[in-house]
PATI-717078 format. One record per residue (C-alpha): x, y, z; residue in one letter. Coordinates in nm, 3 decimals, always signed. Example, Ala and Ser with C-alpha at 12.3 -4.5 7.8 and 13.67 -1.06 7.14 Angstrom:
residues 2
<pt <+1.230; -0.450; +0.780>; "a">
<pt <+1.367; -0.106; +0.714>; "s">
This chain:
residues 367
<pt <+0.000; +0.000; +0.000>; "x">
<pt <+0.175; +0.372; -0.089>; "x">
<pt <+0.054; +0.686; +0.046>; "x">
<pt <-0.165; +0.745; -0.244>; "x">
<pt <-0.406; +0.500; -0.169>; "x">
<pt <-0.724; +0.550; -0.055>; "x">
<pt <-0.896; +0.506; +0.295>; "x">
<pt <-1.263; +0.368; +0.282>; "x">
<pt <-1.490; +0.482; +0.556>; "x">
<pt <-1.874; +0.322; +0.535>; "x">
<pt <-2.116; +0.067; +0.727>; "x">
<pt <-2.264; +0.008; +0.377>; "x">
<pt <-2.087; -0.318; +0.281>; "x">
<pt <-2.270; -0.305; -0.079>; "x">
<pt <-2.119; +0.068; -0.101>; "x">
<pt <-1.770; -0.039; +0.019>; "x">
<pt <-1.729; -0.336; -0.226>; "x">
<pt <-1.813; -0.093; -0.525>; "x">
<pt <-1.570; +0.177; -0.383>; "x">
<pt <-1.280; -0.137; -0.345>; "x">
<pt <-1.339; -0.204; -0.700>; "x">
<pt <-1.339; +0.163; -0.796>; "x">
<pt <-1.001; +0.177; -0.657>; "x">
<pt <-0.845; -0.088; -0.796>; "x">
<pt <-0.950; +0.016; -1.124>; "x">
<pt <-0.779; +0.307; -1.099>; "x">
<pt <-0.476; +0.089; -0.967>; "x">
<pt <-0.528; +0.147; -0.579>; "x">
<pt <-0.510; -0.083; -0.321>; "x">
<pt <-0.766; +0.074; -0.050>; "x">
<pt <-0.844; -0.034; +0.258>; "x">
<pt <-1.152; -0.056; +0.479>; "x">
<pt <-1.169; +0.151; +0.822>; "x">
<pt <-1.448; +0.245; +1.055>; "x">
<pt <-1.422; +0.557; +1.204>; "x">
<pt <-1.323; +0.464; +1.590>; "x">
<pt <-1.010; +0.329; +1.370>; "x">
<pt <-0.887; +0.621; +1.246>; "x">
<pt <-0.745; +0.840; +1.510>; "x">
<pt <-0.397; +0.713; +1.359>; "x">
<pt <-0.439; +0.736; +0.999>; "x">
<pt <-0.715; +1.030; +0.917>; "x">
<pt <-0.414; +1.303; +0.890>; "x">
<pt <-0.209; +1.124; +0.642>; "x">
<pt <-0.464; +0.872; +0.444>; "x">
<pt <-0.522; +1.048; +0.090>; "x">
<pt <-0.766; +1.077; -0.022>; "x">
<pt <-1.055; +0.917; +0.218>; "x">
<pt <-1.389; +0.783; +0.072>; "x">
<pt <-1.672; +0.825; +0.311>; "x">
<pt <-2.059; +0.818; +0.293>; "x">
<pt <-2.238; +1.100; +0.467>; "x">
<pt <-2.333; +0.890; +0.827>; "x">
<pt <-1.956; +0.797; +0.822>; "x">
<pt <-1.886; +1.171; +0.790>; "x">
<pt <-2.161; +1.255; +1.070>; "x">
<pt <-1.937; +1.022; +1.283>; "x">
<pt <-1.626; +1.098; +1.237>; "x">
<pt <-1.741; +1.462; +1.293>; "x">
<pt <-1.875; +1.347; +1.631>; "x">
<pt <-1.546; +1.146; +1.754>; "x">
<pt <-1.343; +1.488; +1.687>; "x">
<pt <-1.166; +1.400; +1.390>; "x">
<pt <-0.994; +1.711; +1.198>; "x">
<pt <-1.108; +1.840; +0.872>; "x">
<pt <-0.832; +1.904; +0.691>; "x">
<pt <-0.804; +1.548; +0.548>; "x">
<pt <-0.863; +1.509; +0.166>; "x">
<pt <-1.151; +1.340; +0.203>; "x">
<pt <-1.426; +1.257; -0.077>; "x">
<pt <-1.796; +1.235; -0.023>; "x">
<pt <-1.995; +0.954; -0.169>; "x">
<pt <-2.368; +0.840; -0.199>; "x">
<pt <-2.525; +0.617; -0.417>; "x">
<pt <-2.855; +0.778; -0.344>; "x">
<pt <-2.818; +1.117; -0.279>; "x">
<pt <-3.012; +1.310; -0.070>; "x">
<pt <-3.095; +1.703; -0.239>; "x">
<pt <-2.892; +1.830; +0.069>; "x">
<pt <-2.580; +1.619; -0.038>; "x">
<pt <-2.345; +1.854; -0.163>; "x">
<pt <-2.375; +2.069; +0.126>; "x">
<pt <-2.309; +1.821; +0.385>; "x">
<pt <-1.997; +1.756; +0.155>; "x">
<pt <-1.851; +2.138; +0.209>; "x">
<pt <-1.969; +2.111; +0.607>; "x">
<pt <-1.780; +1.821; +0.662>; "x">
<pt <-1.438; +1.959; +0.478>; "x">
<pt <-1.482; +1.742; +0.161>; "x">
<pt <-1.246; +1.814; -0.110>; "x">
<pt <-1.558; +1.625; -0.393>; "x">
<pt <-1.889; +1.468; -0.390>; "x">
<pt <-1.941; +1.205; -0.593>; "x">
<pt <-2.260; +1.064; -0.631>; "x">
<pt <-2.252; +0.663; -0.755>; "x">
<pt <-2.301; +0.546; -1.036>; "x">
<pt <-2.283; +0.866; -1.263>; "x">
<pt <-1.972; +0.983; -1.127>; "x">
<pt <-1.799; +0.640; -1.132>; "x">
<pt <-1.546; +0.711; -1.422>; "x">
<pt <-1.465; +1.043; -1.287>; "x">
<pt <-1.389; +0.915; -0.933>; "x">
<pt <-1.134; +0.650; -1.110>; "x">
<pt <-0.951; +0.900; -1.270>; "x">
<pt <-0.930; +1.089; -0.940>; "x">
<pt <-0.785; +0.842; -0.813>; "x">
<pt <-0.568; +0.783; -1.114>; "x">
<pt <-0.415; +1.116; -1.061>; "x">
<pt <-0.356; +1.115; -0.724>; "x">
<pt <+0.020; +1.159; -0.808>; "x">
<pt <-0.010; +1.491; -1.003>; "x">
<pt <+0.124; +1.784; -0.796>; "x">
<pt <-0.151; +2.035; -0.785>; "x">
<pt <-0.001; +2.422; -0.867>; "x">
<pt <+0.098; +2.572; -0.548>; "x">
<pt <+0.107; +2.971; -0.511>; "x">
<pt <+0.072; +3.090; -0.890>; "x">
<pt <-0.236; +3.250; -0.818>; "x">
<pt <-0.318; +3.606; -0.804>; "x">
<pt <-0.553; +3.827; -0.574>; "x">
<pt <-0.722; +4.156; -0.661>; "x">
<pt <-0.908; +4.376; -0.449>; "x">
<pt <-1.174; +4.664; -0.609>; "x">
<pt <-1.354; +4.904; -0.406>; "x">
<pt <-1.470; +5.242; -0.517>; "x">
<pt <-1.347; +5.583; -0.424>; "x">
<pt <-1.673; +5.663; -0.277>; "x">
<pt <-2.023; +5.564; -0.261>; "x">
<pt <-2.191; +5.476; -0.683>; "x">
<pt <-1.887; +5.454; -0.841>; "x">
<pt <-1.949; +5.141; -0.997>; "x">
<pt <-1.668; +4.924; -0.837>; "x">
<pt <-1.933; +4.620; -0.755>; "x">
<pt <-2.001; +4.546; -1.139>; "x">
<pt <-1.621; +4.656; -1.215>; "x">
<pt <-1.539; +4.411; -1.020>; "x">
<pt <-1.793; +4.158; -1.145>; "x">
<pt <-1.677; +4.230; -1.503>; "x">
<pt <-1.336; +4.196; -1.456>; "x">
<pt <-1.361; +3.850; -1.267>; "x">
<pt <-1.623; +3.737; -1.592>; "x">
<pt <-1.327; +3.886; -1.845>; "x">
<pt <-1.112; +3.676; -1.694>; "x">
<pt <-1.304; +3.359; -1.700>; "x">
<pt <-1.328; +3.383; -2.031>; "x">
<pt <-0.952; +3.440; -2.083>; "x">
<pt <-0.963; +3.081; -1.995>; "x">
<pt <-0.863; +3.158; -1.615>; "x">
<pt <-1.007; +2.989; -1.342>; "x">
<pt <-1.127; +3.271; -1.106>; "x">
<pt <-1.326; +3.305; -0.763>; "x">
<pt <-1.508; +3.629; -0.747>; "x">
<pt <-1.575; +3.677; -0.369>; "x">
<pt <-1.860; +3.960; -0.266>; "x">
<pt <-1.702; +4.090; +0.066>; "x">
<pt <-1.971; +4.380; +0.099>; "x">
<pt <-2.260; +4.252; +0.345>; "x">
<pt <-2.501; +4.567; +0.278>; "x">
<pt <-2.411; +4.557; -0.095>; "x">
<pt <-2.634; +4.499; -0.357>; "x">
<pt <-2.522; +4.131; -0.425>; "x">
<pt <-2.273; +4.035; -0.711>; "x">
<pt <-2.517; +3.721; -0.814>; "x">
<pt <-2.763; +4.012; -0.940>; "x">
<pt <-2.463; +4.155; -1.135>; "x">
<pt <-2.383; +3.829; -1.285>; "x">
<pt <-2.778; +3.739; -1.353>; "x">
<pt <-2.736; +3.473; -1.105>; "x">
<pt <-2.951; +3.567; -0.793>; "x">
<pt <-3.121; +3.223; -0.864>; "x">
<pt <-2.840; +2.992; -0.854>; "x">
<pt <-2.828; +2.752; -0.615>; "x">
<pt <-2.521; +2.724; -0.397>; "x">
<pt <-2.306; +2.821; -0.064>; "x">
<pt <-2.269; +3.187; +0.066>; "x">
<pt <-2.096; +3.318; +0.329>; "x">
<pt <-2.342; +3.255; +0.606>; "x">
<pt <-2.320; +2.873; +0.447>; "x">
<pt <-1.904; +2.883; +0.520>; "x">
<pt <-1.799; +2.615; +0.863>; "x">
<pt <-1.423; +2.712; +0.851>; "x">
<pt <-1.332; +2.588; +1.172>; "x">
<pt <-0.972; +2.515; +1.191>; "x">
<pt <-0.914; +2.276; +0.873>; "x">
<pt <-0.779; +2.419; +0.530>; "x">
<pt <-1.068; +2.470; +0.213>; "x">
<pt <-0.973; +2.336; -0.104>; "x">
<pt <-1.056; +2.551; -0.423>; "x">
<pt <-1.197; +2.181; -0.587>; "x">
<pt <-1.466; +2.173; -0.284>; "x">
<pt <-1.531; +2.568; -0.350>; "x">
<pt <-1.595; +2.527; -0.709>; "x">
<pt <-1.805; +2.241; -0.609>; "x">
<pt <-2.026; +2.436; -0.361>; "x">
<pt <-2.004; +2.756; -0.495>; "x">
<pt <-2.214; +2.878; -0.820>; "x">
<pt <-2.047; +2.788; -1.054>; "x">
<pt <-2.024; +2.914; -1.437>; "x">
<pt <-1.753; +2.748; -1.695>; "x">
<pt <-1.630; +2.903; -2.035>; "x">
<pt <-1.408; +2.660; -2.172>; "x">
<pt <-1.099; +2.610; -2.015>; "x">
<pt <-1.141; +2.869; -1.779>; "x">
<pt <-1.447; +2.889; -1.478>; "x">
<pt <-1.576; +3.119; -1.288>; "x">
<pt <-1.691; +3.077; -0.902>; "x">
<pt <-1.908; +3.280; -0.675>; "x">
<pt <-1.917; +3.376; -0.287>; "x">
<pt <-2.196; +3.597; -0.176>; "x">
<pt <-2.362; +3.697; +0.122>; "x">
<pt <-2.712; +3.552; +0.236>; "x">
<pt <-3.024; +3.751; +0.171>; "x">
<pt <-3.027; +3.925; +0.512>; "x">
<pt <-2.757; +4.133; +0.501>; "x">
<pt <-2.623; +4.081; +0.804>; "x">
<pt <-2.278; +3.949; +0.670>; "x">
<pt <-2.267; +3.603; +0.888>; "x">
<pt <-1.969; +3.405; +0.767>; "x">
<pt <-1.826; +3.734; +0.645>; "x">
<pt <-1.498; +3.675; +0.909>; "x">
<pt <-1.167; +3.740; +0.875>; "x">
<pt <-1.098; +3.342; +0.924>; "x">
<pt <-1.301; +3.304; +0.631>; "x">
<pt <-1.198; +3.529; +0.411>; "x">
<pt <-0.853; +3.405; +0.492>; "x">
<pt <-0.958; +3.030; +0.401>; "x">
<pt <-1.155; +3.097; +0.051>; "x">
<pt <-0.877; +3.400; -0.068>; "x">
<pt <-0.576; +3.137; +0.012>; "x">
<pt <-0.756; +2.839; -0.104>; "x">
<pt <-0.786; +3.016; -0.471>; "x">
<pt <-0.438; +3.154; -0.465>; "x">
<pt <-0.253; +2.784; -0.363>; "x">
<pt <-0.503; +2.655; -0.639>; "x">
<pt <-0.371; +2.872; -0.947>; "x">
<pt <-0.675; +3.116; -0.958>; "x">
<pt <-0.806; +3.449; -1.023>; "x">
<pt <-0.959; +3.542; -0.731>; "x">
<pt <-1.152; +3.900; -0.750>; "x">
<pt <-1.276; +4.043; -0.410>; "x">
<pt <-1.507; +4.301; -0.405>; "x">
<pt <-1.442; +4.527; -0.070>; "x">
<pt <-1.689; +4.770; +0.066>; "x">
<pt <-1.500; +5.116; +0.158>; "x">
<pt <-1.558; +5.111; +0.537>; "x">
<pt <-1.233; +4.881; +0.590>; "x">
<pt <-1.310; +4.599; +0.825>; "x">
<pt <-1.108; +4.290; +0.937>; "x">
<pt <-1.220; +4.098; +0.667>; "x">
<pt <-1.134; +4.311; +0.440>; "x">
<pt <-0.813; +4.429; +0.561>; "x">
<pt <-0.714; +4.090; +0.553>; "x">
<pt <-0.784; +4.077; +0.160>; "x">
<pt <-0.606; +4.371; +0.159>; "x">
<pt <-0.306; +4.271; +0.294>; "x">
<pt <-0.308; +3.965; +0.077>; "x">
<pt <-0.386; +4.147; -0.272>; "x">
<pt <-0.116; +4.162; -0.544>; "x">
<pt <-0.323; +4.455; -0.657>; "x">
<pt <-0.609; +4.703; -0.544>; "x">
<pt <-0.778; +4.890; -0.783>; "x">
<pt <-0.967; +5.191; -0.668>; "x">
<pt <-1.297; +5.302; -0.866>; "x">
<pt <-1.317; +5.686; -0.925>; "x">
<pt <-1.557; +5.897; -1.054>; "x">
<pt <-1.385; +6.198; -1.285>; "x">
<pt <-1.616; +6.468; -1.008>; "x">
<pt <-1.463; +6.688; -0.736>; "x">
<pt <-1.615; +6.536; -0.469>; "x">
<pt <-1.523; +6.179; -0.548>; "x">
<pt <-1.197; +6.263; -0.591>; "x">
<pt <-1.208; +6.425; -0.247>; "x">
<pt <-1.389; +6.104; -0.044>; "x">
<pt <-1.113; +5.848; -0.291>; "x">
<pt <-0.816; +6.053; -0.136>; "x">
<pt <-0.982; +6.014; +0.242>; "x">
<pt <-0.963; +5.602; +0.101>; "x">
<pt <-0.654; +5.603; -0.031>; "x">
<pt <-0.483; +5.746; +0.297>; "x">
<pt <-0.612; +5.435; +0.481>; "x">
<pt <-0.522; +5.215; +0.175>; "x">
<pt <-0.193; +5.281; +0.222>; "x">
<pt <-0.153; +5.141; +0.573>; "x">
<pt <-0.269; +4.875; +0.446>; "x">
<pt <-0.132; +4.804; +0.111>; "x">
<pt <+0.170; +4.889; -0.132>; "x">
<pt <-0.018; +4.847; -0.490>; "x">
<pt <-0.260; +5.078; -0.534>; "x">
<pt <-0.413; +5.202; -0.840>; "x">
<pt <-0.705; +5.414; -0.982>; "x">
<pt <-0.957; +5.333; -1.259>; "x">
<pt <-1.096; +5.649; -1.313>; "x">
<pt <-1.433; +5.699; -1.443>; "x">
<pt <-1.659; +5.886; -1.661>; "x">
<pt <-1.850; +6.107; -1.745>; "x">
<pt <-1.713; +6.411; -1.606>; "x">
<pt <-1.980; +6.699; -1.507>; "x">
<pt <-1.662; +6.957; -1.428>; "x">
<pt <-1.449; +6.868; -1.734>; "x">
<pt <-1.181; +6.711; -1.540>; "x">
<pt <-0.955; +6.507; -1.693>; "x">
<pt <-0.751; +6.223; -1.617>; "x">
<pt <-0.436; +6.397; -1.569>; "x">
<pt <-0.637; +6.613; -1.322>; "x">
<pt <-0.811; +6.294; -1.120>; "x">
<pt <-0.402; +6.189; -1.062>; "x">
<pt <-0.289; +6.512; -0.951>; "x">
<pt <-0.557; +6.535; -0.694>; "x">
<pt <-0.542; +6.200; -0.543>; "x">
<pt <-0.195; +6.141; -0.591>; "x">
<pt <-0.212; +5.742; -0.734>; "x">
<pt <-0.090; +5.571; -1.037>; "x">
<pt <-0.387; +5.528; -1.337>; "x">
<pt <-0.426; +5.218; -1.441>; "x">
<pt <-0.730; +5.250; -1.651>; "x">
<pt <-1.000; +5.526; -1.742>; "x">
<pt <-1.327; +5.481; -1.920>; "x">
<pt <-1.617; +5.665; -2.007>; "x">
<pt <-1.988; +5.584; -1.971>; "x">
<pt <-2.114; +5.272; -2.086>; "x">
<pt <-2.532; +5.293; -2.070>; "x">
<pt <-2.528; +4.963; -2.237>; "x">
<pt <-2.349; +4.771; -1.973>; "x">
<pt <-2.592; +4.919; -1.674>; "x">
<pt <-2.891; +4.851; -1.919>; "x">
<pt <-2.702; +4.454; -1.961>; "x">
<pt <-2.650; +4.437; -1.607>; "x">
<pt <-2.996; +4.501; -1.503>; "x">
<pt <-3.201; +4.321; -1.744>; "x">
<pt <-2.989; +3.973; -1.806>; "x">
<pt <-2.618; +4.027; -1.590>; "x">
<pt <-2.273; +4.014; -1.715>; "x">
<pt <-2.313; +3.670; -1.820>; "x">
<pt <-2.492; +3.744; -2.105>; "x">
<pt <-2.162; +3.960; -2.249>; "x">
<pt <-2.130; +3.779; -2.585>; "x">
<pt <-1.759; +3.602; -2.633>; "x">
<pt <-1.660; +3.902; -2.838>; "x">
<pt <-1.691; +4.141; -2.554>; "x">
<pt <-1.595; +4.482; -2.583>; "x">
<pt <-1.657; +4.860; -2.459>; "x">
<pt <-1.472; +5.068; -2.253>; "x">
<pt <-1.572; +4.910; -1.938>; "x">
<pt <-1.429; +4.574; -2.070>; "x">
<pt <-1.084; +4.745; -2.181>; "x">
<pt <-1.049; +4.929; -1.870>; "x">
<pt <-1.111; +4.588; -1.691>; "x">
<pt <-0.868; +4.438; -1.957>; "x">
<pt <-0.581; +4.657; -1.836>; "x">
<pt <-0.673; +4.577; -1.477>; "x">
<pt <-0.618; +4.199; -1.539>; "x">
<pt <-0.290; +4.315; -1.711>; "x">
<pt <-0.135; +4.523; -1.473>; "x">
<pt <-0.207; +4.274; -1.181>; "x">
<pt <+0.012; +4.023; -1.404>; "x">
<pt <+0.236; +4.281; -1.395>; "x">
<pt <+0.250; +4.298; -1.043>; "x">
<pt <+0.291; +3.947; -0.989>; "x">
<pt <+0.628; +3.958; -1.224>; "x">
<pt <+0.736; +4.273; -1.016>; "x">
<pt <+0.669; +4.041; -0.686>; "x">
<pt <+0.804; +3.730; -0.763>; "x">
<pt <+0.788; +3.489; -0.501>; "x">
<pt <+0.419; +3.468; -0.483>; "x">
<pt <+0.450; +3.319; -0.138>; "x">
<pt <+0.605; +3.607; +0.012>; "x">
<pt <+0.317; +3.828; +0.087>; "x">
C-alpha cells in the first residue's frame, strides 16, 4: 500500500465493495476503516472515501477536517453537496454517474496540484456609486473567459449582491453565512463544487456571496482568509469586491492582494472622499491604483483625477449605458464572447497590470 491509496470509511458493505473495486480500477489498493479506527491514519490517508453517516461520525469522535476526504452516496439526498462542504470534503461524488470520474481521481492522485501561482485583486470604489461592484464583477467574468479559473468573492454585506450583477440571484449554492471554517484548510476543488459555478471553456468562474439578510454572517476574517488562500494555492483568479468602510475581513484581503484597484468617478467630490480612502489604503497596502471613471460633469480630466489624489492610473473609461442597461435586465453573463466597450478594456488593463505585479513580486508566497 503507498501513500496514495485511498482510505474507505462506510457501514454500507454493498457501497464499500463498489468503492474497493473503484479503486483498484484506478490501480489502488484501499483499505476498509471504521471511524473509531482512524485516530492514527485520518491526517495522512489520501484521499478518504466516506458516505455521509460515516462523515456525521467521524465529525462526532473529533476528527480534523483538513483530510482530503471525498464524499460519496449512491442515493443522494438534495442536501448532499452541502453536507460535503460542512464536513471539509475536497468532492462529492454521487454513484453510479460519477464512477469514471472518481477512477480518474484516483488515477491522478500523483499529479502535484499548482501551489502559489495564483493572483488576488481587491476593487472598491473611491466613494459611494462609483461602480466598483459590477467593475469588479466584469473583470472577474473577463477573466473567466480568458480561460482563467477565477473566484469572485462579494465581501460587501449591505451591498447589492454580485449574483444580481452576474444574472445569477437564482443559482443555487453556498454563501458566506453557508461557510464552517473551523480550523481545517478549504480546497478551491470543494469551492468550485459548492459555490455557483459558471464554466467558459478552459477557464471557470466561481461565486461567494452573502445571504439575503444582510447581516454578513460568515463574512470573518478566518473566512476570508480560508476561501482567498484556497484560490491563490489553487492557481486562480480570485476577484474580491471590498466595501469602503475597511473591516477585518477586508483588511485581511487587503493585505493579501497583489493589486487594489480603486474606482473613481472623474467629479470633485469623489476625488475628495477616494483621497480620504486612499490614505487608509496605504496602511494597508503597497499596490494601489485608480480606474478612473466617466463622465465628467466639471471637465476634469484624467491627468487632473491623478494630480488630486496622488495614485498611479491604471485604466480610465467613459460611460457605458449599455453595460448598466445589460447588467440590469440579463447580468454580465450574457456579455457575448466578443466582448468589448470601454468598461471591458479598462477591466482588460486591470487583469494586465495585476500580471504585472505578480512579475514585479516574484515569489508569490512572500506576501
Amino acid at each position: 500500500m503507498t501513500a496514495r491509496d485511498p482510505l474507505i470509511v462506510t457501514g454500507d458493505d454493498e457501497l464499500g465493495e463498489e468503492l474497493s473495486r473503484i479503486a483498484a480500477a484506478a490501480g489502488c489498493e484501499p483499505r476498509r476503516a471504521a471511524p473509531e479506527e482512524l485516530e492514527q491514519g485520518w491526517r495522512t490517508a489520501r484521499p478518504v472515501l466516506l458516505d455521509p453517516c460515516a462523515a456525521a461520525e467521524c465529525a462526532a469522535a473529533g476528527l480534523p477536517r483538513g483530510t482530503e476526504t471525498v464524499l460519496v452516496s449512491r442515493d443522494p439526498e438534495p442536501d448532499f453537496w452541502r453536507a460535503a462542504f460542512r464536513c471539509g470534503a475536497r468532492h462529492a461524488v454521487a454513484l453510479p454517474a460519477d464512477e469514471q470520474w472518481l477512477v480518474e481521481l484516483l488515477a491522478g492522485l500523483d499529479e502535484q496540484p499548482v501551489s502559489g501561482a495564483g493572483s488576488v485583486l481587491a476593487v472598491l470604489g473611491g466613494c459611494g456609486g462609483a461602480g466598483a461592484s459590477v467593475f469588479a464583477a466584469l473583470t472577474a467574468v473577463l477573466a473567466a473567459k480568458q480561460g482563467r479559473r477565477c473566484i469572485l468573492l462579494d465581501c460587501d454585506p449591505l451591498g447589492g449582491g454580485l449574483d444580481f450583477a452576474l444574472g445569477e440571484e437564482r443559482a443555487v449554492g453556498v454563501r458566506w453565512s453557508d461557510l464552517s471554517i473551523g480550523t481545517g484548510r478549504v480546497t478551491a476543488d470543494a469551492l468550485r463544487e459548492a459555490l455557483p459555478t459558471r464554466r467558459f471553456g478552459a477557464g471557470a468562474l466561481s461565486l461567494l456571496c452573502p445571504g439575503r439578510s444582510g447581516q454578513g454572517a460568515g463574512i470573518t476574517k478566518r473566512s476570508v482568509e480560508a476561501v482567498v488562500e484556497a484560490g491563490a494555492r489553487a492557481g486562480e483568479t480570485v476577484v474580491c469586491d471590498l466595501p469602503r468602510t475597511l473591516d477585518e475581513p477586508s483588511a485581511e484581503v487587503l493585505r493579501r492582494a497583489d493589486l487594489t484597484a480603486v474606482v473613481i468617478p472623474a467629479e470633485v467630490r469623489a476625488c475628495a472622499a477616494a483621497g480620504k480612502l486612499l490614505t487608509s489604503l496605504r496602511e494597508r497596502t503597497e499596490s494601489v491604483r485608480a480606474v478612473v471613471r466617466g463622465p465628467a460633469p466639471g471637465g476634469l480630466e484624467v491627468s487632473d483625477v491623478r494630480r488630486s489624489v496622488d495614485v498611479e492610473i491604471v485604466a480610465a473609461m467613459r460611460a457605458d449605458p449599455r453595460m448598466a442597461g445589460l447588467v440590469d435586465r440579463f447580468g454580465l453573463y450574457a456579455l457575448g464572447s466578443g466582448m468589448r466597450g470601454p468598461s471591458v478594456r479598462a477591466a482588460r488593463k486591470v487583469l494586465g497590470a495585476l500580471g504585472e505585479t505578480r512579475r514585479e513580486t516574484g515569489d508569490p508566497d512572500s506576501r
